[in-house]
N, C-alpha and C positions, 0 to 999 in steps of 0.2 A: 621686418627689422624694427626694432622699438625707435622712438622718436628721440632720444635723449642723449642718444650715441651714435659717434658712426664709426664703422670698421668697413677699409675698402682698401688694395693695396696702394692706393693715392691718399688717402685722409682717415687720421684717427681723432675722431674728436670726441669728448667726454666723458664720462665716469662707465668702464664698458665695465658688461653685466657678460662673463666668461659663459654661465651655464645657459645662457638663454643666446648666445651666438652658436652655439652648440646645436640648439631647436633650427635656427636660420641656416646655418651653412649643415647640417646633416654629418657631422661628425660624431665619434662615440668617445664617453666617457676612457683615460686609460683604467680599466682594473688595477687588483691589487695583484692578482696573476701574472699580469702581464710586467708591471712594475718589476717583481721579482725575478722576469726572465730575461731583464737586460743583464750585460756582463758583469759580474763582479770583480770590483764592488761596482756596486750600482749606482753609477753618479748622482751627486746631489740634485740636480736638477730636475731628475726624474722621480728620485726619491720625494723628493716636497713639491711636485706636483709642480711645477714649473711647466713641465713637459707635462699638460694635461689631457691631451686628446688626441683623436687622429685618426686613421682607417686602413685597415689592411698591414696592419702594425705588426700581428704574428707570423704573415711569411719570412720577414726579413729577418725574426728572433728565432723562427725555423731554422731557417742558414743558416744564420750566425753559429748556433747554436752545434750546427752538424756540422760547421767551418765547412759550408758551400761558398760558391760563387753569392756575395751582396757587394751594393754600392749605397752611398749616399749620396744625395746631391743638395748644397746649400747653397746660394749665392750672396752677389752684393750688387747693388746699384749706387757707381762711383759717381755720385751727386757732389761731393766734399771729402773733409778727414774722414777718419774711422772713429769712431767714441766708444763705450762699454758696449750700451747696447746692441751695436752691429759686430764684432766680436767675440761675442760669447756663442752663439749659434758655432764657428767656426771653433773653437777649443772644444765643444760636444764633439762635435763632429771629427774632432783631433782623437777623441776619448773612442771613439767608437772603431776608430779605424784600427787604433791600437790593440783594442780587444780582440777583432773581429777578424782583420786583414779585410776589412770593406776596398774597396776603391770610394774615392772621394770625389768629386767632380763640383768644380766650383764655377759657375758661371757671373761673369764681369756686364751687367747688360750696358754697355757705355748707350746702343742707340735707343733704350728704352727713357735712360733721361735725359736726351735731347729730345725727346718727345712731348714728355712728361712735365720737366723744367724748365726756365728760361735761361736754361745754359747754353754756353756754345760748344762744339768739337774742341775746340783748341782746351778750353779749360776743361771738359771733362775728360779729356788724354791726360792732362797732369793730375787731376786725382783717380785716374785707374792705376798711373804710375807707383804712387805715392801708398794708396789703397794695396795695391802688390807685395810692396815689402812690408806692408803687416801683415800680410797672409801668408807670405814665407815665415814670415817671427813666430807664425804659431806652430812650423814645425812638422807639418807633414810628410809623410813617406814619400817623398819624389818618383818611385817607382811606382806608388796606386795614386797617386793624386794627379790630377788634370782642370789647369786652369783654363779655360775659354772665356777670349772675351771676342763678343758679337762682331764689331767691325774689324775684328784683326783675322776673327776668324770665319768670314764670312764665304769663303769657299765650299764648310762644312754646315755653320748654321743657315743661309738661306738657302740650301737644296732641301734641307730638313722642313722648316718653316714652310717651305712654299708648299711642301706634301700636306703640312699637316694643315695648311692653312685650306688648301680643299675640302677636308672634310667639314671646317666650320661653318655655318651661316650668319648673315647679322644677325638674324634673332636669337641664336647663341649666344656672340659676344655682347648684346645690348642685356640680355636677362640676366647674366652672370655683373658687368661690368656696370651696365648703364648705358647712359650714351656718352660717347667718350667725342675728346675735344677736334681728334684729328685723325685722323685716317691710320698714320702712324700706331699709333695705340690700339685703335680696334685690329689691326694684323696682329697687336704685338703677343696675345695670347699663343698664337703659331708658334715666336720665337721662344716664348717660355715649355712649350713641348718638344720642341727641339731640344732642352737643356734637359730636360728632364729623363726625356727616353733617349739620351746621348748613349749611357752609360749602357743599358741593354743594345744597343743598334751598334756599338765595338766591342764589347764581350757576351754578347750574346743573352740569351732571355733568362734573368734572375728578378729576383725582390731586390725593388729598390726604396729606401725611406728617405723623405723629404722632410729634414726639422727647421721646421721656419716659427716665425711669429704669426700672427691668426690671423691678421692680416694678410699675409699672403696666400692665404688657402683656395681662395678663387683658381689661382691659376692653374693650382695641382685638378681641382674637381673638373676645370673645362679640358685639364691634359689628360687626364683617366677615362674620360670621353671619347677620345682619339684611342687613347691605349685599346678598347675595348673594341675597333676595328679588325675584321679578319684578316686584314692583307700585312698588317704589319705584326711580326712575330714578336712580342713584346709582351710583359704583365704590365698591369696597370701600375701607376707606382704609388707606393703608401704614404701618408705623411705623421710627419708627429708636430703637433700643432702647441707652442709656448704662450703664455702670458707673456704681457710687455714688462719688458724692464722699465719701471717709471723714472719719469722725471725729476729733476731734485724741486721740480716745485710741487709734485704732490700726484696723486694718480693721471695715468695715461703713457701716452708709451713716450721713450726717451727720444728727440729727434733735435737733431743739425740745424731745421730749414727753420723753425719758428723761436720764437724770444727767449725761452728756456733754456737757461744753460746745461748744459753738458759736460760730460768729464771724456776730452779727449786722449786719446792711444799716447799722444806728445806732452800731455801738461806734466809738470815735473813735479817734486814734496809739496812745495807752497801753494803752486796753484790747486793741489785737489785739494790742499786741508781749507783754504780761503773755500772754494765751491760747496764743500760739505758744511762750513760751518757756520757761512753766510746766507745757503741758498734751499741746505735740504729740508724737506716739511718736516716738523716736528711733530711726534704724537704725543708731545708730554703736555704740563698745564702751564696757565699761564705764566705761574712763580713756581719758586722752587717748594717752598714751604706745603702749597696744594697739590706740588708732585708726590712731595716726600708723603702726603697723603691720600689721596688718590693713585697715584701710578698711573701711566701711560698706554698708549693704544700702540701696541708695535705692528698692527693692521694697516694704519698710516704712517708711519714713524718711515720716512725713506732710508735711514741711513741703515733701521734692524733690513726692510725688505733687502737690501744689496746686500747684506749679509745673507738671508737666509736666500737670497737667490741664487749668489755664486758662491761668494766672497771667503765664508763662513765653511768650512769642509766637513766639520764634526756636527753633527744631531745634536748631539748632547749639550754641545754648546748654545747650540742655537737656541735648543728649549731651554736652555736656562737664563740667556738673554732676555726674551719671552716676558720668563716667570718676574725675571729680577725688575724689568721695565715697568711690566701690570704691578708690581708689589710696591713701585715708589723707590725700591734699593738703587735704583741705575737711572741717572738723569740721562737727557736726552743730550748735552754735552759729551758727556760720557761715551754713549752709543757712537757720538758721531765721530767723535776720535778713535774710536775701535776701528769703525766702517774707513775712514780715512786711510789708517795707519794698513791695513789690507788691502785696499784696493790700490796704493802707493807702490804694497810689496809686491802685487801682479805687475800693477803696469813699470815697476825696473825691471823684471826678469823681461818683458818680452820688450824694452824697447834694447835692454843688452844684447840680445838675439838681434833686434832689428838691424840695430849698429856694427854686428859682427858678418852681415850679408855683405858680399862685393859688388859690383855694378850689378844692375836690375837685368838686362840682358843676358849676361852669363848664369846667374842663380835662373834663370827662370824657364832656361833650357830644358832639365830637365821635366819641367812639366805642362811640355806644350804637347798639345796630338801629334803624334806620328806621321808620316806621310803614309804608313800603314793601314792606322786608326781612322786616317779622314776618309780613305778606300770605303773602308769596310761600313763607317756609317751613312755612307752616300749610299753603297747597296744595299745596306737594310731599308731605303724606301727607294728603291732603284732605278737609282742616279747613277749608273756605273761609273764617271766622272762628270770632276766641277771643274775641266779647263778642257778647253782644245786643245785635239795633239797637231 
């Protein structure tokens, strides 16, 4: 891994180099082939390369494709709020299911960051809480989608875990991870295989794709490890690997825990235009006059990246932001008022969804496991039950 960066699902630090993490974690470029054979239309995300990598990508466009049996599986770890960048993974993921009829399977790790942070239980039960009804907001099919979270569901993930946790070793978990701080953590790759092969171990053996940020890719490659065991009837599962949505102070990925602000799921008109227009990097020049001259880098410009990552739905627009930004026509004022005024209009549509859910409890009925579904993935590594009769 080069010295200047580091990508590990605990710490992103510095100007990370996409094609050369690619060399490190053994992931493949996405083609232009495969690009084309997500569903139409083809989400932005994918289209600009957002969604740049991954492996074993074509079983699940197989399926899709012949409306088999697919699942997806995304998660979140309820450290705090939700902001853009943990959100958006989960509206892909909205887009796919819509397309495809995937099952979606979203796993809550509350005990991985009690492990991980200097949180306690108590307060990370109130942001799993809170994290919940923005992930109702996004609107998923209640009848394919299934939220698991670790300690509530721990009936079905630690029989899971403990299976899959036999086949690891430490030299496993130390080569993939490091050396990790606590005991907790070095199992915890178990429980992320548990989340992953959930989705095959209660509908049985399909292509499943995992879109996460590159950061998390460790845990799909030590889970496809496991998957490739004879005893458990399972495919390995694929992933689709994203760029970070950066921070408004300039590259690196967008995060809660450190000094950088963020634009969360709750700030209302004033506070995202104050963040945007206070806080996002600018790629333009110092004055206006050697803008209207020069023109700007919309490479670093945060406010075009938010655009052309989500924000922005047309190409055509996009590249003409681009053009208009490198030409000096579009100050970087400009841009951020754009970027503001879009990402405003996202976040009233879902926090009007959020607002229209009723107590947490009742919405979320429908998308808990079954007392069917926890059967059936306890015998797929056979557990024939998690409770005395």
């Amino acid at each position: 891994m080069p010295q200047n960066f580091t990508v590990t699902p605990y710490a992103v630090d510095g100007e990370v180099d996409y094609d050369r993490l690619l060399d490190a974690f053994g992931a493949d470029a996405l083609t232009d082939d495969q690009r084309d054979r997500f569903p139409d239309p083809v989400h932005p995300m994918v289209r600009r390369g957002v969604f740049y990598a991954g492996r074993d990508v074509d079983p699940f466009l197989d399926a899709a494709t012949a409306g088999q049996t697919c699942s997806v599986v995304t998660g979140r770890g309820p450290s705090g709020p939700m902001h853009l960048g943990h959100v958006l993974p989960f509206y892909f993921a909205k887009y796919l299911q819509e397309q495809t009829g995937a099952y979606v399977y979203v796993p809550l790790s509350d005990d991985e960051k009690y492990f991980a942070k200097d949180r306690q239980f108590e307060d990370i039960s109130a942001h799993v809480r809170e994290n919940l009804r923005d992930l109702l907001a996004v609107g998923f099919d209640p009848e394919r989608t299934r939220f698991v979270i670790d300690t509530a569901d721990a009936d079905v993930v630690y029989p899971l875990a403990a299976a899959f946790a036999n086949d690891l070793t430490p030299a496993t978990v130390e080569a993939v991870y490091g050396e990790q701080p606590n005991v907790g953590l070095t199992f915890y790759p178990a429980v992320q295989a548990a989340h992953l092969l959930l989705p095959q171990l209660v509908h049985g053996r399909h292509p499943t794709l995992v879109p996460v940020a590159v950061d998390q890719d460790p845990h799909v490659r030590v889970c496809r490890d496991i998957a490739a065991k004879e005893r458990y009837d399972v495919d390995k599962p694929g992933d689709l690997l994203s760029r970070f949505l950066p921070s408004l102070g300039g590259p690196g990925k967008m995060s809660s825990s450190d000094d950088a602000p963020s634009i969360e799921l709750t700030d209302d008109r004033a506070t995202v235009e104050e963040k945007i227009h206070r806080y996002a990097h600018s790629g333009g020049r110092d004055s206006l006059a050697a803008h209207r001259e020069h023109g700007g880098d919309p490479a670093v410009d945060v406010a075009y990246q938010y655009l052309h990552f989500f924000f922005e739905s047309d190409d055509r627009t996009v590249e003409r932001l681009a053009r208009d930004y490198r030409a000096g026509d579009l100050t970087s004022g400009e841009m951020k008022a754009r970027a503001a005024e879009q990402i405003v209009d996202f976040l009233e549509a879902h926090q009007a969804r959020r607002d229209q859910l009723g107590s947490l409890d009742a919405e979320l009925g429908p998308y808990r496991l079954t007392d069917d579904e926890r059967e059936r993935a306890r015998r797929g590594v056979g557990v024939e039950t998690g409770r005395l009769e």
